[in-house]
Residue frames relative to the residue before (quaternion, step in Angstrom):
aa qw qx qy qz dx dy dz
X 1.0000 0.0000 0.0000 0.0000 0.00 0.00 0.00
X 0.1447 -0.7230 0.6643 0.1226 3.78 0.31 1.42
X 0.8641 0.1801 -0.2761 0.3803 3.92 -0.37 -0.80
X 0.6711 -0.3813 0.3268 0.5454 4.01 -1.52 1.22
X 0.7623 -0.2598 0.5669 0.1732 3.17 -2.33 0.97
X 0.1267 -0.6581 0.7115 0.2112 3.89 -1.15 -0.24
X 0.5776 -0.4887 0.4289 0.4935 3.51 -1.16 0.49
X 0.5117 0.6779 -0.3912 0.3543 3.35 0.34 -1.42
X 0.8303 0.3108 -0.1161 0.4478 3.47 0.04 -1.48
X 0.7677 0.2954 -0.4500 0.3476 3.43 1.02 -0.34
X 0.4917 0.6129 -0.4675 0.4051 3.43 1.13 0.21
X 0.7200 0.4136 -0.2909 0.4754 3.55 0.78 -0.55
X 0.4952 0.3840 -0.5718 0.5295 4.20 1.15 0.34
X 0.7517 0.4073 -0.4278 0.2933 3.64 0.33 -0.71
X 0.5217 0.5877 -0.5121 0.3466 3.37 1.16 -0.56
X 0.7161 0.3454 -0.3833 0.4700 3.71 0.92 -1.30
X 0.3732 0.5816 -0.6359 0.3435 4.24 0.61 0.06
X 0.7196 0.4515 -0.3486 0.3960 3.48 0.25 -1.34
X 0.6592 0.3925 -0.3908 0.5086 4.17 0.56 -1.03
X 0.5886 0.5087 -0.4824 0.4026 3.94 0.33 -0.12
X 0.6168 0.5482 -0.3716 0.4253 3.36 1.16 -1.08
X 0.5145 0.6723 -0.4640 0.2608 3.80 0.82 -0.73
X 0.6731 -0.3747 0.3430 0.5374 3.95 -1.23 0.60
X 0.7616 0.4347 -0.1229 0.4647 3.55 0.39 -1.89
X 0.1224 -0.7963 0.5277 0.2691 3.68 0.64 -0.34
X 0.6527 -0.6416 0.2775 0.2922 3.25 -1.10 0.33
X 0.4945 -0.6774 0.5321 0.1160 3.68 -1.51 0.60
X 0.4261 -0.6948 0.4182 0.4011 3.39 -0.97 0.70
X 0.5984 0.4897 -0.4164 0.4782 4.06 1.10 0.18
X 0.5786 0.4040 -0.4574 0.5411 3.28 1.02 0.16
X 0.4691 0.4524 -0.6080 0.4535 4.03 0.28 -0.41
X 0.6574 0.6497 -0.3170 0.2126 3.29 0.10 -1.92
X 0.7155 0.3655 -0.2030 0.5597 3.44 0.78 -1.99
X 0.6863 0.4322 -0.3995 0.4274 4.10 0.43 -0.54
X 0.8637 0.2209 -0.1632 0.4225 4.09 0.48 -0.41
X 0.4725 -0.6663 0.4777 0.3233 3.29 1.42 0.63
X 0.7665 0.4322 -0.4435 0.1703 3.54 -0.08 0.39
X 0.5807 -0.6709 0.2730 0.3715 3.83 -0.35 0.35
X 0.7239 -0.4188 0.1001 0.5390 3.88 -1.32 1.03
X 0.7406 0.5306 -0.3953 0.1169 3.89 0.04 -0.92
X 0.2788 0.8607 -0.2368 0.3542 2.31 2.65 -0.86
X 0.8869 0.3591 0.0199 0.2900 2.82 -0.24 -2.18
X 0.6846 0.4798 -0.2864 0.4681 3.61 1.34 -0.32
X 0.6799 0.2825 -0.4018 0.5444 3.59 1.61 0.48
X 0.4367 0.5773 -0.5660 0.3947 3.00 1.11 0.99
X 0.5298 0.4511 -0.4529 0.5574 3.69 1.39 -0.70
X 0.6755 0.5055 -0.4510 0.2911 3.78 -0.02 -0.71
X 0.7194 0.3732 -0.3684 0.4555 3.34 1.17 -0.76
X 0.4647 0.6627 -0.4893 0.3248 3.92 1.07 -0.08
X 0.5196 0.7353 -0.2275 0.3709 3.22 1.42 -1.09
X 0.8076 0.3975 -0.0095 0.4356 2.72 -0.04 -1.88
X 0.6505 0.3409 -0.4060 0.5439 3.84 1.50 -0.19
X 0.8294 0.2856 -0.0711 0.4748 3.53 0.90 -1.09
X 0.0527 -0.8984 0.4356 0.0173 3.28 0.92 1.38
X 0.3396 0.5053 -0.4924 0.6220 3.74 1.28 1.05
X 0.5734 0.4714 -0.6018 0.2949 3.49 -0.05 0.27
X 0.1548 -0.5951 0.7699 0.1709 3.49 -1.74 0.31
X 0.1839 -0.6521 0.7148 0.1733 3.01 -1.79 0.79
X 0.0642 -0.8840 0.4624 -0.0262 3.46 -0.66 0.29
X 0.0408 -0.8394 0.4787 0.2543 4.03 -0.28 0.42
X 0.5219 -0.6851 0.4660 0.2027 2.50 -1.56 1.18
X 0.6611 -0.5026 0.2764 0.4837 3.61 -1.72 -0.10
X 0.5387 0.5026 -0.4449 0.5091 3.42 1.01 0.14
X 0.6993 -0.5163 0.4375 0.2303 3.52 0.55 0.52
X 0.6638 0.5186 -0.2926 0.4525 3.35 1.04 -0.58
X 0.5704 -0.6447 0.4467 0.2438 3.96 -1.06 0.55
X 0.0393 0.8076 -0.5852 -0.0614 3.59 -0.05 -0.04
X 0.1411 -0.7485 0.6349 0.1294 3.34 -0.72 0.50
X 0.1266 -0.8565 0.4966 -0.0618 3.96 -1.03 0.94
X 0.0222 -0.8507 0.5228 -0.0500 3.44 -0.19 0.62
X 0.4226 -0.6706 0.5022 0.3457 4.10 -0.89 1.38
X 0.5436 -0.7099 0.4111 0.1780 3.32 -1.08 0.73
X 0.4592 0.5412 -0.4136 0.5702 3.40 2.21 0.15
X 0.5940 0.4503 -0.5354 0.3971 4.01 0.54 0.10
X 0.7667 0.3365 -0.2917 0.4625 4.11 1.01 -0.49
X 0.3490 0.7514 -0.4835 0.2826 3.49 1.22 0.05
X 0.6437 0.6001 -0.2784 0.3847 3.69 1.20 -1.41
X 0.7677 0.3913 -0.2523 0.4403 3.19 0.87 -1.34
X 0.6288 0.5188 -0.4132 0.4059 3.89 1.12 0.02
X 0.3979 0.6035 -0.4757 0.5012 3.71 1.51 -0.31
X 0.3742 -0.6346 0.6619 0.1383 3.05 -1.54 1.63
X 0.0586 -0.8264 0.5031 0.2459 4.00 -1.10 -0.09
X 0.7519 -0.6284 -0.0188 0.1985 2.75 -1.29 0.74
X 0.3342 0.5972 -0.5050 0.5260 3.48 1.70 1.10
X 0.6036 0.4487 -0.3765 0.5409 3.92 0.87 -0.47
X 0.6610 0.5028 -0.3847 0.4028 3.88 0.65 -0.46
X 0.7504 0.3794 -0.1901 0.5067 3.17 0.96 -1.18
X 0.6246 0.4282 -0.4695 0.4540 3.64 0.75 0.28
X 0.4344 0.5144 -0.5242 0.5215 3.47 1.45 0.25
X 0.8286 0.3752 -0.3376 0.2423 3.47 0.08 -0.79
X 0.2867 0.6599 -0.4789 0.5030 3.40 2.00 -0.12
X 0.8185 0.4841 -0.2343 0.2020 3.44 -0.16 -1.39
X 0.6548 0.4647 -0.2961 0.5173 3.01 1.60 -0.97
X 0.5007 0.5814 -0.3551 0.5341 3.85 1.15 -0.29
X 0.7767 0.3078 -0.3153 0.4501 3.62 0.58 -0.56
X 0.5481 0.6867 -0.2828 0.3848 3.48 1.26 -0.05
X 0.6460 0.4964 -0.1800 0.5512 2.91 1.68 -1.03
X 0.6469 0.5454 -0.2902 0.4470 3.47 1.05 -0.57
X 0.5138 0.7372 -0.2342 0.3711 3.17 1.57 -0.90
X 0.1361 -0.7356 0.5263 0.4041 2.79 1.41 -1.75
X 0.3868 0.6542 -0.5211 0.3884 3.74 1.04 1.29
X 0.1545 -0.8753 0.4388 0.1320 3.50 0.31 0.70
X 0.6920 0.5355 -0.2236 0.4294 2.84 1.11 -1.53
X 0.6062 0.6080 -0.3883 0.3348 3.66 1.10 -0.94
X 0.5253 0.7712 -0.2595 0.2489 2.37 1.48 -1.96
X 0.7226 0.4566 -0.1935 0.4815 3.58 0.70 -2.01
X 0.6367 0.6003 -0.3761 0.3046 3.74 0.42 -0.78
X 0.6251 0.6143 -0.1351 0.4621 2.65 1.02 -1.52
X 0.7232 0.3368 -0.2254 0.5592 3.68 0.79 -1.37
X 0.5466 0.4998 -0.5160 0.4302 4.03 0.72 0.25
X 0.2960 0.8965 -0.1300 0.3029 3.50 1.62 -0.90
X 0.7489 0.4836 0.0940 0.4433 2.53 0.52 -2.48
X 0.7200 0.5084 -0.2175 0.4193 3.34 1.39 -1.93
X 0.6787 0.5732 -0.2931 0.3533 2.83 0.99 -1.23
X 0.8052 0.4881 -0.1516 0.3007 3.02 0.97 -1.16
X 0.4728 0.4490 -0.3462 0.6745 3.67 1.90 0.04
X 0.3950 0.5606 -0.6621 0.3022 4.29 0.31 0.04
């Protein structure tokens, strides 16, 4: 890839990082059925899964079929918020409260919890 990733595309390798992560990992008829696009499609999407997540195993299954499968500690980093995304949560809940949005306020601060477990 000589010219920068698009967002587009990099949201949609991580989207398939995460389905590789599944028990069963993922299939090139499942790329297909999840991104609407057609087989040549989907098999340089595995090439690019590779080539980002060079922990990936492809592997066929007894159905003959490939599966491709990736440990869920190689996408864990990129789902860790840091610690300018934390603290603009807590900006937000502070400006909510001032707002007089309580309720957001709270959502927002479950959010937060959920999101430092």
């Amino acid at each position: 890839m000589g010219e920068s990733m698009s967002f587009a595309k990099a949201q949609e390798l991580l989207k398939l990082a995460m389905m590789a992560t599944r028990r069963g990992g993922v299939s090139l008829e499942e790329i297909i059925e999840e991104f609407g696009c057609v087989y040549r499609s989907a098999q340089r999407m595995t090439v690019a899964l590779e080539t980002a997540f060079p922990q990936t195993q492809a592997e066929d299954g007894e159905d003959r079929k490939r599966r491709w499968r990736l440990p869920a500690r190689a996408v864990a980093p990129l789902l860790t918020p840091s610690p300018e995304e934390l603290a603009a949560l807590s900006t937000a809940i502070n400006e909510l409260q001032v707002a007089g949005l309580i309720t957001e306020a709270a959502t927002v601060r479950q959010l937060k919890q959920k999101v430092r477990a």
